[in-house]
Each structure stands twice: as C-alpha cells, then as structure tokens.
N, C-alpha and C positions, 0 to 999 in steps of 0.2 A: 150178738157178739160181732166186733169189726174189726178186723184189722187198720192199726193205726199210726202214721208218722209225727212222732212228737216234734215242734219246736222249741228247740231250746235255747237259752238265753245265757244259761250260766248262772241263771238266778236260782231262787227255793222252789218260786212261783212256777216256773214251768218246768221243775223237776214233780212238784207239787200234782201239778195235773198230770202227770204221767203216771203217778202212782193210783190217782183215782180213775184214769182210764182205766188199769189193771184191777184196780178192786171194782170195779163194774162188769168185769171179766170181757173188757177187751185185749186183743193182743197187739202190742205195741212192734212194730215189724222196724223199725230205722228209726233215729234222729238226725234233724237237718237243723243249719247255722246260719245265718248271716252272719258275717262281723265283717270288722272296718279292713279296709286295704292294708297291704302290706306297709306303706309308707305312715300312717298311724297306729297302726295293728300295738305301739309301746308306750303311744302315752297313755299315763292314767287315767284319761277322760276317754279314751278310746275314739271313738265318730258318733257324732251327734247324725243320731236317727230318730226320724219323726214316729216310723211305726216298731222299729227295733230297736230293744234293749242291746248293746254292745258290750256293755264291762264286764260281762263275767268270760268274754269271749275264749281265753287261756283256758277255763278248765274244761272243754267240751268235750273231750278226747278223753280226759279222765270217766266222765260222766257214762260216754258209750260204751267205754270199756266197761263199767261197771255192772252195767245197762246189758251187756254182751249181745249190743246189737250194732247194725252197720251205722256209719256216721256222713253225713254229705251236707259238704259245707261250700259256700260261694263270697265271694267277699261283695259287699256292697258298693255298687259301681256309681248308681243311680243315684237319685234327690229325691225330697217329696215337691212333685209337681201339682197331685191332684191331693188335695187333702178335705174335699167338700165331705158332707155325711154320707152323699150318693157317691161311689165309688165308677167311677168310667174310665176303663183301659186308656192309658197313658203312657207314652213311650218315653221311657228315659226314667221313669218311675221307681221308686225301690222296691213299692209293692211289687210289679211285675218282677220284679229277681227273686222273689218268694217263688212264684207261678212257674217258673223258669228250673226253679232249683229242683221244684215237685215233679215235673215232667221228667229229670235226671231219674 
C-alpha cells in the first residue's frame, strides 16, 4: 500500500485512476492542479498545454471536496521547452511546475 497524490485534470481519466489507486488499496492522501492563469483561466479553450489537460480546470474543488481530501493547485506559468522522449530539467518548463507543486 502507498500513499498517493492524484493529478487531476477535471477529466474521467484522472478521476478514473484515482479510483483504481483506491481499489488497489492504496490511499490517496491530496489532489494537485495545474490550470491556466488567471488571465485565461474563462475562455473555453482554457491554456494550451503540452503535457497538461486544462479544460476541466472549474471543477477541481468540486472533485476534492468530494474526494474529502486536500487540494493544491498552481497555475501554469511556464511553456513546454523540453519536449524530447528523454526528459532533462529545464527551467522555465511546465513540467518543472508539476515538481514544484509536489514539493508544496
């Protein structure tokens, strides 16, 4: 068993593996977010991210409360800089705001 921090999206898919963490009998301890800045945070298309789904960004609050666990969320500041299959720390990165959010 592990404790575990979901990423959620807003979508099924990453509600989806939260519930199969659970039925693998681990324990899901917080959910964390990216979504888009506040200056797009209302259009419909939200922020084009290379490695993060955006659009479901609105319900994530819903979701943790659901969830009845903590929620820590960061807005996407970064770009995708490095996008090779080998992944190497990159600053300005959006990946790194994932790393960043985790260490919170």
């Amino acid at each position: 068993e592990m404790k575990v921090v979901g990423l959620l999206s807003g979508g099924k898919d990453s509600v989806f593996s939260l519930l199969e963490c659970v039925a693998h009998g681990h324990e899901v301890v917080c959910v964390a977010n990216l979504h888009p800045p506040e200056a797009l945070a209302e259009q419909a298309e939200g922020r084009d991210s290379f490695m993060f789904q955006t659009i479901g960004h609105n319900a994530i609050q819903a979701i943790a409360d659901c969830l009845a666990v903590p929620l820590f969320k960061q807005p996407i500041r970064g770009s995708p800089k490095q996008t090779a299959l080998q992944y190497e720390v990159t600053s300005d990165d959006e990946v790194e705001e994932l790393y960043q959010l985790l260490l919170t």
